[in-house]
C-alpha positions in Angstrom: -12.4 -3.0 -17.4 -10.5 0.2 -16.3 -7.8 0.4 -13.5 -8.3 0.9 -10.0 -6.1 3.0 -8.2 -4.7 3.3 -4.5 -2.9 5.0 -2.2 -1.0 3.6 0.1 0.7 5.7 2.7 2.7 5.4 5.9 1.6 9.0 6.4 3.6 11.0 9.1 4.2 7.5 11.1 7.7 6.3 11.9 10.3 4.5 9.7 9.0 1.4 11.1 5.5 2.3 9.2 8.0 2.5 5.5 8.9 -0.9 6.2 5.4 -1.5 6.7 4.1 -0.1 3.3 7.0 -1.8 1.5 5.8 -5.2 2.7 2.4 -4.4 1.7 3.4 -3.5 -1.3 5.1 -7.0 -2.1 2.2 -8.4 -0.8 0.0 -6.8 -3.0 2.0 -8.0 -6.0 2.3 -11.3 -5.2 -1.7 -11.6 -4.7 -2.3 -9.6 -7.9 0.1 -11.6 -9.9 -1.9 -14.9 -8.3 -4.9 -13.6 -9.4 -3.7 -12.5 -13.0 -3.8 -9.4 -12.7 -1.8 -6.2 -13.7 0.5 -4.6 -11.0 2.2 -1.3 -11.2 3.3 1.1 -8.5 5.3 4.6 -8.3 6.3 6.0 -5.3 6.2 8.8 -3.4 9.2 11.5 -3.3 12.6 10.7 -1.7 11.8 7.1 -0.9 15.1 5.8 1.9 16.6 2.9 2.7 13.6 2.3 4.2 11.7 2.6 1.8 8.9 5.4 0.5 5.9 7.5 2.7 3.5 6.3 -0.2 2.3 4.4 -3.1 0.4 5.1 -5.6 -0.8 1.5 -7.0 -2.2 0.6 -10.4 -4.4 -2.7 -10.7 -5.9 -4.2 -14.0 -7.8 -7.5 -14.0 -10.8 -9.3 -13.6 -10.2 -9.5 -9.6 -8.8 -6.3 -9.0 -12.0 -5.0 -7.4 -11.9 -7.7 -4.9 -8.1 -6.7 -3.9 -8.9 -3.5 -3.6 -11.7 -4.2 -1.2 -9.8 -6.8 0.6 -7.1 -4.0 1.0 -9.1 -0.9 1.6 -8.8 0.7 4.9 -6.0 0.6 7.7 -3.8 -1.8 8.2 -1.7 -3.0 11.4 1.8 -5.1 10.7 3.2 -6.8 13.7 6.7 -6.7 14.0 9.8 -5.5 16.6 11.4 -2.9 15.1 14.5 -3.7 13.6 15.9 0.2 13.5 15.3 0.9 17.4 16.9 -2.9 19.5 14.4 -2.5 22.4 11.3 -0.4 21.5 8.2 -1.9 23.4 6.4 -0.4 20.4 5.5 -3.6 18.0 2.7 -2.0 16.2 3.1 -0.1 12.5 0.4 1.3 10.6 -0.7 1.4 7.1 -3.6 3.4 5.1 -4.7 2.0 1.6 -7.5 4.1 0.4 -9.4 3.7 -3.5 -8.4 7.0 -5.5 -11.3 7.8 -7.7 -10.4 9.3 -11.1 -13.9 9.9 -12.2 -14.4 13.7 -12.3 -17.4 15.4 -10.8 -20.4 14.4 -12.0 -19.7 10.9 -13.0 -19.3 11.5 -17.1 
C-alpha cells in the first residue's frame, strides 16, 4: 500500500478561497483519521492569516483511495465572506487533483 498524494489549491482565487482550502483541509483530516488512515500535509509558500494557496496532502491507509476519489475534482464552499461585510459573492472554490509519482512508463 503506497501513498496517494494531492494537491489542493485555491489557485489565483480570492482570500475567501484560502479559507476555503483550510477547511478542506481539516476536513480531510478528520475523515482520514475516521477511517484510520495516515494524514500529512505541507503547504504551499507564504501561507497568511488566511491561510496557504495550496496543499500538498499525503494519505496512507486501507481507505485512502476512496478519500481521494470522494475528494477529487472541484469543490464549491458556501459561506459569506467574513473579510469583505457585504460582498453578494457567497461562492469559494477549491481544486483537489491526484498527483501521480509514477514516472513515465509505469516501472
Amino acid at each position: 500500500m503506497s501513498a496517494i498524494d494531492l494537491l489542493i489549491t485555491a489557485g489565483n482565487g480570492p482570500v475567501e478561497c484560502r479559507m476555503a482550502l483550510a477547511a478542506l483541509l481539516g476536513i480531510l483530516e478528520r475523515e482520514a483519521v475516521r477511517l484510520g488512515c495516515s494524514f500529512e500535509t505541507n503547504l504551499g509558500p507564504m501561507p497568511d492569516q488566511h491561510g496557504a494557496k495550496s496543499a500538498i496532502v499525503s494519505l496512507n491507509g486501507f481507505e485512502a483511495e476512496q478519500i481521494a476519489n470522494d475528494y477529487c475534482g472541484t469543490i464549491r464552499f458556501t459561506f459569506k465572506s467574513q473579510v469583505r461585510p457585504g460582498h453578494k459573492r457567497q461562492n469559494w472554490y477549491v481544486s483537489v487533483q491526484r498527483i501521480d509519482t509514477k514516472p513515465e512508463g509505469g516501472r
